[in-house]
Structures are given as structure tokens and as C-alpha cells.
C-alpha positions, 0 to 999 in steps of 0.5 A: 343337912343331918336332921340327927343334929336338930332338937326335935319337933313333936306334933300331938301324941304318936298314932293317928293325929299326929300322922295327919298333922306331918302330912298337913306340914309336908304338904304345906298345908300346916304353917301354924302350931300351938302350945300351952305355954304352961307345958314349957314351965313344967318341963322347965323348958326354954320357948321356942325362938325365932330361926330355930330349926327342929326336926319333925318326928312322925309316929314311927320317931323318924325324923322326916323334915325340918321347919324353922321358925318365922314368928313366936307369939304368946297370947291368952287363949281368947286372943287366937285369931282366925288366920292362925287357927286357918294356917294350922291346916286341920280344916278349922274353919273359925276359932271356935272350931279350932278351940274346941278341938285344941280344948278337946286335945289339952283335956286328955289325960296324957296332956293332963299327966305331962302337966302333972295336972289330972285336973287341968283345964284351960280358959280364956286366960291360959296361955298359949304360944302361937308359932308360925314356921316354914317347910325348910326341908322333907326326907 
């Protein structure tokens, strides 16, 4: 399998929370992610689909695994439930601890600049884009 053929899959930003979150994929504890679905607008991309394999990057933007997509889910914010924030693998043990801490992530400024949005904040309505993937292969 050429991991180079694969679009990219990028968790956080590099640097600490991006390295705990691919080792929470290798070792199988993250099997969830999420996105605002106004980050794919902006950037005038495509969501992702059911099947797709992309290529995990760590922070070094080594290619270090390859995930494929099992569901895709676009819901308000209000409506993430319980097993997606669990199956995330940061240690949430209740949506408001996972919406808090995914509130903290989406209000940083690097989120807020690829939004082009310096004062962009969610609410219950903000949509989101839940997907739920399998390990396929690690380096």
C-alpha cells in the first residue's frame, strides 16, 4: 500500500495534541473524529465519504497510517452523542466534556484564521461532521 497515493488525513494542528491524538488512532483507541462542516465550505472542499482512505500525518508530516472511512454524519453540535465523543479516545467521559474541549479547540486562533473568521464562535446549530473510521494499516 503507497501511503504517498492517499489525500491526507490531518488531526489537530502539529505539535502536542496532534501527536496524543495518532497515538490514540494506532493504538485503536480513537475510532471517531470531528469537523466543522463550515471548514470544508471555506476551503471549498469536498466532504469526506464513506470508503475513502487517507493517510495519517503525524507532526513531523510523516505519513504513518492509513484509516477508511466507516460512517459520515453531519449533525448540529447539540446532537453529538455520547458514543462518538467516547470513541474520540481523548478521555471525554460525557459530551459536555467533549464539547468543551472541541469548543476550546474551534475558538483558537489558528481555527479561527483558516475560517478567516477572527471572531468565530459555535453554538448549538453549528454544524458539524462526525466520522467514525477503522485502523486499515500502520508504518
Amino acid at each position: 500500500m503507497d501511503l504517498d497515493d492517499l489525500p491526507r488525513a490531518e488531526f489537530a494542528f502539529p505539535g502536542p495534541l496532534r501527536d496524543k491524538l495518532v497515538a490514540a488512532i494506532l493504538s485503536g483507541a480513537k475510532t471517531s473524529t470531528s469537523a466543522l462542516v463550515l471548514g470544508y465550505e471555506r476551503a471549498s472542499e469536498p466532504l469526506p465519504e464513506v470508503g475513502q482512505r487517507s493517510a495519517v500525518v503525524d507532526s513531523e508530516d510523516r505519513r504513518v497510517a492509513v484509516i477508511e472511512l466507516t460512517e459520515v454524519r453531519m449533525v448540529r453540535l447539540a446532537d453529538v452523542d455520547l458514543q462518538h465523543a467516547l470513541d474520540e479516545g481523548e478521555g471525554d467521559e460525557s459530551v459536555a466534556q467533549w464539547r468543551a474541549g472541541h469548543e476550546t479547540f474551534w475558538h483558537r486562533a489558528e481555527v479561527r484564521a483558516e475560517l478567516d473568521d477572527p471572531g468565530f464562535t459555535v453554538d448549538d446549530d453549528t454544524l458539524v461532521l462526525t466520522q467514525r473510521f477503522r485502523l486499515v494499516h500502520s508504518v
